[in-house]
C-alpha positions in Angstrom: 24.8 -6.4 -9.1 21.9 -5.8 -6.7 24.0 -3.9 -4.0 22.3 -1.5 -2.2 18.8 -1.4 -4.8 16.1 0.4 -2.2 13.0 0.1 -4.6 11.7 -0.6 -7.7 11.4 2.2 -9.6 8.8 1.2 -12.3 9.4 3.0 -15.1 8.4 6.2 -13.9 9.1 9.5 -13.0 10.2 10.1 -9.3 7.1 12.2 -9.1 4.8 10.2 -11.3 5.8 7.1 -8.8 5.6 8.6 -5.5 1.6 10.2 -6.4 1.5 6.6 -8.2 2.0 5.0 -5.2 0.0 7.3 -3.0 -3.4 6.7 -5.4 -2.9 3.2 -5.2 -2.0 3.1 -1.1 -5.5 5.5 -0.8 -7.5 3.2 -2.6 -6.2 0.1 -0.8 -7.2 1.6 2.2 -10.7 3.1 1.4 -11.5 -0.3 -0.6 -9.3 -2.8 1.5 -8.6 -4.8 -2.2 -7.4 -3.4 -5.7 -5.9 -5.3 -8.5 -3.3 -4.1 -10.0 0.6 -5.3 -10.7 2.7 -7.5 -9.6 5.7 -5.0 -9.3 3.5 -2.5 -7.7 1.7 -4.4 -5.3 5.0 -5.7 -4.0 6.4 -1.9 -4.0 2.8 -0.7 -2.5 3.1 -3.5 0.6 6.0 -2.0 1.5 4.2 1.3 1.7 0.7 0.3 3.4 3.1 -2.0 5.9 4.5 0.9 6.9 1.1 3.3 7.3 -0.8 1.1 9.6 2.7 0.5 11.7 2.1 4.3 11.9 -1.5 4.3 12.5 -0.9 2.3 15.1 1.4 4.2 17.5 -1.2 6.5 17.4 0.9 9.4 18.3 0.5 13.2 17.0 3.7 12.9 14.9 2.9 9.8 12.9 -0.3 10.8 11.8 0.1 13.7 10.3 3.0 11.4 8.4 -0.2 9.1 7.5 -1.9 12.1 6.3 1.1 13.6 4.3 0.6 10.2 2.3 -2.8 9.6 2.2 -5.1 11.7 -0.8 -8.3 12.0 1.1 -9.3 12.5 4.5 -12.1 9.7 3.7 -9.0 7.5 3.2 -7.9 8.3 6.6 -10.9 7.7 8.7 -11.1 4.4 7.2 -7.6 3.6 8.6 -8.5 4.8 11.8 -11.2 1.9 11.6 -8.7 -0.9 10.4 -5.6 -0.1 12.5 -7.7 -1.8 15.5 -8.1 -4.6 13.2 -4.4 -5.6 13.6 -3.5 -4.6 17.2 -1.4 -7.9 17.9 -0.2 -8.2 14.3 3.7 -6.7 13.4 3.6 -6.0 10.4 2.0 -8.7 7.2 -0.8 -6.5 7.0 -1.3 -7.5 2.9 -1.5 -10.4 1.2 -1.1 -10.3 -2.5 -3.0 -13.4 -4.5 -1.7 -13.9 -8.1 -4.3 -13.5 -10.7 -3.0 -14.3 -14.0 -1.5 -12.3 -17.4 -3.5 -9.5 -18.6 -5.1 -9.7 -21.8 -3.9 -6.8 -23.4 -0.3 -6.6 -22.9 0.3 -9.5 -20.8 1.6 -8.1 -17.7 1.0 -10.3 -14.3 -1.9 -9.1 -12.7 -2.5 -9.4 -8.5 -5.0 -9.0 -6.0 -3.7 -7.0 -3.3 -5.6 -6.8 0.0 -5.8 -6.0 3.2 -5.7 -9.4 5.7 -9.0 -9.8 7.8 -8.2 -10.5 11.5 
């Protein structure tokens, strides 16, 4: 049964998935697209949907929740640039476009990106 399942958990560590997840959230936001996993993409828009939301408010408080996340302070003046981007938008800040199996192992690869407004 799927009662109550938060997250994917993707084979990892708790620690290994949280600085997993933070790596691939900093690059999204310094590079606005990464490819990567299907299973992590969908697990990383649930974490750069909620960022921006933060970046947004603008407040003391949820910024230095953005920066608690975020692996570079490069990473973070680059949001400051993109969270005007989406001033009327709630939320659907990604978009994930399928790209196919990988060679090696055959896992489903997807772009992941950041929407342009």
């Amino acid at each position: 049964m799927r009662h109550r399942a938060g997250y994917r958990k993707l084979n990892r560590f708790p620690s290994h998935r949280k600085m997993m997840l933070r790596n691939l959230l900093t690059s999204l936001i310094i590079h606005e697209r990464i490819v990567t996993t299907e299973a992590r993409a969908k697990e990383l828009r649930r974490l750069a949907d909620r960022v921006i939301t933060w970046a947004k408010k603008d407040t003391l408080h949820d910024w230095r929740k953005v920066y608690s996340l975020l692996l570079s302070k490069e990473a973070g003046k680059h949001l400051e640039e993109i969270k005007d981007r989406f001033e009327g938008r709630d939320g659907g800040y990604t978009r994930i476009i399928p790209l196919g199996e990988r060679r090696g192992d055959g896992s489903f690869q997807v772009i992941i990106e950041l929407i342009k407004e």
